[in-house]
N, C-alpha and C positions, 0 to 999 in steps of 0.2 A: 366735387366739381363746382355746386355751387361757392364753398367758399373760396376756391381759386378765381372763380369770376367777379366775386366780391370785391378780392383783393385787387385786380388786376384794376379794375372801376377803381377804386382808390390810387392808385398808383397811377393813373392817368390826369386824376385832380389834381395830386400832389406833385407831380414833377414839373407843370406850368409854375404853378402857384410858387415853387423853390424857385426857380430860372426870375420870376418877375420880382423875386424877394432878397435878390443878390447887390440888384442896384441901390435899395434902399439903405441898406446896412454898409456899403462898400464904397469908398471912393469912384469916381472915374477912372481914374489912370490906375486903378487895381484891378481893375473890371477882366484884364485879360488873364490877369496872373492869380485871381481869383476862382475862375469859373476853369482855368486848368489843374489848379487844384481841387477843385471840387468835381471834375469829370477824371481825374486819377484816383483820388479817395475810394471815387464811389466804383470803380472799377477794380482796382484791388480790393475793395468788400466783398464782391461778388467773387472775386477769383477765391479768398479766404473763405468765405460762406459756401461756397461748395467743396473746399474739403476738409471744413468742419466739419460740414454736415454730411456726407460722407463716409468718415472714420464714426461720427456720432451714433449715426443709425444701426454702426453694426454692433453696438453696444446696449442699446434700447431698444423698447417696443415700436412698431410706428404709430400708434396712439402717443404714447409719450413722447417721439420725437414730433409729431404734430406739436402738442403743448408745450415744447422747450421752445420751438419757433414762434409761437403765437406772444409768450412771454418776451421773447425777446423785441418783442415791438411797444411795450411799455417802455423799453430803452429810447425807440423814439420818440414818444409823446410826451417823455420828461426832456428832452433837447427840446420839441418843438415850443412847448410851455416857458421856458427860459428864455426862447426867442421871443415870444409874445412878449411877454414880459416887459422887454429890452424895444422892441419896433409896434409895437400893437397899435398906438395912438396912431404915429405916422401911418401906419398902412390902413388901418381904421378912415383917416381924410384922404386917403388919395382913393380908394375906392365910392367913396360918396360922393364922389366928382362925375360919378359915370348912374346915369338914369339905369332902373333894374330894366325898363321897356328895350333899352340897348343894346338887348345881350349880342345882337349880330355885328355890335360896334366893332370888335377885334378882324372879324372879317373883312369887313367893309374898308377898313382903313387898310389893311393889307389889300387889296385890289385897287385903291387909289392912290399908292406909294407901289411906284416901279422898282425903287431898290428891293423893298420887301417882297415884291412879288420872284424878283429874280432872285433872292437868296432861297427862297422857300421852294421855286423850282429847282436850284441847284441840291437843296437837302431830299428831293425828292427822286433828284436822277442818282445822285451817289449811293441814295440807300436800293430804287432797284436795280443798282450794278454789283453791289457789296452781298447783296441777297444771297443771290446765285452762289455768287465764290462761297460762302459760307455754309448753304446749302445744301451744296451739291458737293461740296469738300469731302465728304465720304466716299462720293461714288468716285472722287478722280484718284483718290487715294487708294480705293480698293480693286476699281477697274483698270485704271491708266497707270497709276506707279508699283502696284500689284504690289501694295505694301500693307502692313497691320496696320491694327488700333490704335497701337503704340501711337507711329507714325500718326494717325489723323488726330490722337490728344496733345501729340504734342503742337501740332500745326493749329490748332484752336488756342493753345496756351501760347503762344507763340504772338497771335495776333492781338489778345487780349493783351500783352505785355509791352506789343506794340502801338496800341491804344494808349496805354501809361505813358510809354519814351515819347510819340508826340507831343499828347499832354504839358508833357514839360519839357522838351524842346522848342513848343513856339514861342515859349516866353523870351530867349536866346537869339530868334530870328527876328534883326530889327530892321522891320522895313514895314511897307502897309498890308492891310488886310487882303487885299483885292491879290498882291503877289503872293501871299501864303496862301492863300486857297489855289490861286494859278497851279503853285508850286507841290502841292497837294494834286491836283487832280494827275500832274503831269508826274510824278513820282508812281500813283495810282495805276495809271497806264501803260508805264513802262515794267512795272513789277507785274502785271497779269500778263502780258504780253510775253516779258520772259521766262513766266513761270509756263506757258503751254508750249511755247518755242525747243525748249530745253525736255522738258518732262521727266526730272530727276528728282529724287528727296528733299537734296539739297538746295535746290533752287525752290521748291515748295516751299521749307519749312522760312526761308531766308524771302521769299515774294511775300507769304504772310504776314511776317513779323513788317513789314516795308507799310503794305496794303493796312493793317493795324495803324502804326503812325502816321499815313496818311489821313483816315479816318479820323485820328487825333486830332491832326491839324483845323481836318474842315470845321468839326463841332467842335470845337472854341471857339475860331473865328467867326461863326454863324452865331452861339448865340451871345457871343463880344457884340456884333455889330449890329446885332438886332435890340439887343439892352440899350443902347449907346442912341440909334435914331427909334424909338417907338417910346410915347408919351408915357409916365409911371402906371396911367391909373386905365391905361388899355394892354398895358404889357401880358399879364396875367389871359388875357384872352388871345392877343398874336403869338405868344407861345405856345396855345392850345392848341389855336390852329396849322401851326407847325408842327407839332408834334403830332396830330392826326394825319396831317398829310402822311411825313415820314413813317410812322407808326403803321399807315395800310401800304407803303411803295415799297418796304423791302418784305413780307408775304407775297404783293401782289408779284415780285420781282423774282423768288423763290419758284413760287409757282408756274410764269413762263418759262422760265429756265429749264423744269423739270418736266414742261411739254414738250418746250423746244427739242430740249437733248434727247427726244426720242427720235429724232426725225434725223436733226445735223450732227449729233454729238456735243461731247461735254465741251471740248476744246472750242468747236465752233462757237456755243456760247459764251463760250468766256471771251473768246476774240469780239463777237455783237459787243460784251458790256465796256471791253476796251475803245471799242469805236465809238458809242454813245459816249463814253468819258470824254474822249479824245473833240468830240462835238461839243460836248459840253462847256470845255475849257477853249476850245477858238471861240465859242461865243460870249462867254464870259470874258475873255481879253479884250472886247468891243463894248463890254456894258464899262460904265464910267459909275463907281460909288463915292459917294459921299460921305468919305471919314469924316472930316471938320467938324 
């Protein structure tokens, strides 16, 4: 347990610190087509990393499947070292730009930038609306479509896959950021929406995979636009606190759901997260951002 919390600390350092370190190495006008590839990549790793490891462990000890995984993170520290390498100087000056007394600077400038502040609220509604559906995906599966395991794996594979096909679908979609997010939420809502309306397999496994490239869409364009208006050498810190926000709103999003649906039911929940969406996106049609 303790090294799982070890890790997970680490893995909270390190996913700002990559997000602030994309602009540095990357053009601008790559910035979108970049960070969709790199949120595909790392999403097919994880769908591949679990069923290596998987088929792995039923071949090994779990001591030794521990130590095949622990090894395999020497694989990242030899990329990260080459990156160094390659950006160390530049990123060396851009963080000495920022007093260590500062550390609340990332904050602070996200509360006195409106656009940041609405982008990070909207990454904060989508992740406790996304919670639920993902959450509770067993119990609709197994109460409401009176279906197997089968069915709820495959409906998890399904949305991860649909995580990838937005990925690289918004690259395709040319127009501004403000409409692909629209565009997203409203895809979002209409796919929960029909997926409790209907209440069949098929429209489940097909909401998912939708609700997935949704999801795609939004995280690109979020942290496109947040690389693009936040200074180099505070980015590292407004990612942090992006990612904290989002990081406690889909638990905290999971765990309402899973009071709520004691009371209304699983459907009625899901219809709540479609109406906050649905709220979410007329309000955002009224906020005006600043691509330029």
């Amino acid at each position: 347990m303790g090294v799982a919390f070890i890790a997970k600390i680490l893995g909270t350092v390190f996913d700002p610190a990559e997000n602030a370190l994309i602009p540095q190495i990357v053009p601008t006008d790559q910035l979108q087509r970049v960070n969709s590839m790199n949120q595909g990549v790392k999403v097919c790793a994880q769908l591949v990393g679990m069923l290596a490891g998987g088929s792995l462990v039923a071949f090994v000890s779990l001591a030794d499947f521990v130590l095949i995984n622990g090894l395999t993170f020497l694989v990242s520290l030899g990329c990260i070292v080459i990156v160094h390498k390659r950006v160390g100087h530049a990123e060396q000056v851009s963080v000495e730009q920022v007093q260590t007394r500062d550390w609340y600077a990332g904050l602070a400038y996200v509360y006195h930038n409106p656009m940041l502040r609405t982008l990070i609220l909207l990454a904060v509604i989508v992740n406790m609306v996304i919670g639920p559906v993902l959450g509770l995906n067993i119990i609709w599966t197994r109460e409401t479509l009176h279906a197997s395991a089968v069915v709820y794996s495959l409906a998890q594979a399904l949305f991860i896959i649909g995580v990838v096909a937005g990925s690289i679908l918004i690259n395709f979609v040319k127009t501004t950021f403000k409409t692909k997010l629209l565009l997203a939420l409203t895809t979002m809502t209409v796919a929960v929406t029909f997926m409790v309306l209907t209440r069949s397999i098929g429209t489940t496994l097909i909401a998912m995979m939708v609700i997935g490239m949704a999801g795609g869409f939004v995280n690109v364009s979020l942290f496109t636009l947040i690389q693009l208006k936040t200074p180099g050498e505070l980015l590292g810190r407004v990612n942090g606190a992006m990612m904290s926000c989002t990081n406690i709103s889909m638990p905290i999003g999971i765990a309402l759901g899973g009071v709520i649906t004691r009371y209304v039911g699983i459907a009625t929940v899901f219809i709540i997260g479609s109406a906050i969406t649905l709220m979410a996106l007329l309000a955002m049609s009224r906020v005006t951002l600043n691509e330029a």
